[in-house]
Structure formats: structure tokens, C-alpha cells
C-alpha angles and dihedrals in degrees: 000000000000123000084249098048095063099051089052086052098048091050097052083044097044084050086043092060102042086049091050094045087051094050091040089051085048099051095039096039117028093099103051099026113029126260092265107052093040088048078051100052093033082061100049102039099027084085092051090094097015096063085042091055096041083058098046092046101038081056094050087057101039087062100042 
């Protein structure tokens, strides 16, 4: 993989985490915390384990 390539990975990952996190807040926590706030928290800590799991695989890759 080129240099290029896996910034442009780790970006779409790194979206495709904060958008998951937000669906998944607002799924989990609508009823208790409000859609807002849950959409809110989803976003920050939805790449917690998204951006973890983008390094270990884009090394992965990078080595392969």
C-alpha cells in the first residue's frame, strides 16, 4: 500500500467510526438521554475502538 492509500484509509475509517458511534448513541441512548446528547457521546467515544482497530489493521496490511 502506498503512503497515500492509507491516509486516505484511515480517514474514511476514522468517518466511518464517528458516524457509527453517532447511530449506535442514538440507538442505545435516545430513550434515557435525549437524541442529542446520545448522538454527542456516540460521536466522541464511537472512535475509541474504531481508530485502535484502523491502526492495527492498516498495519497488518502495510506489512503483508
Amino acid at each position: 500500500m502506498t503512503s497515500t492509500a492509507i491516509i486516505i484509509a484511515f480517514v474514511a475509517g476514522v468517518v466511518a467510526s464517528i458516524i457509527g458511534g453517532i447511530v449506535g448513541g442514538i440507538l442505545v441512548g435516545a430513550k434515557h438521554l435525549g437524541a442529542e446528547l446520545a448522538a454527542i457521546m456516540g460521536g466522541f467515544y464511537g472512535p475509541v475502538a474504531g481508530i485502535s482497530g484502523l491502526v492495527i489493521g492498516l498495519s497488518v496490511l502495510y506489512l503483508m
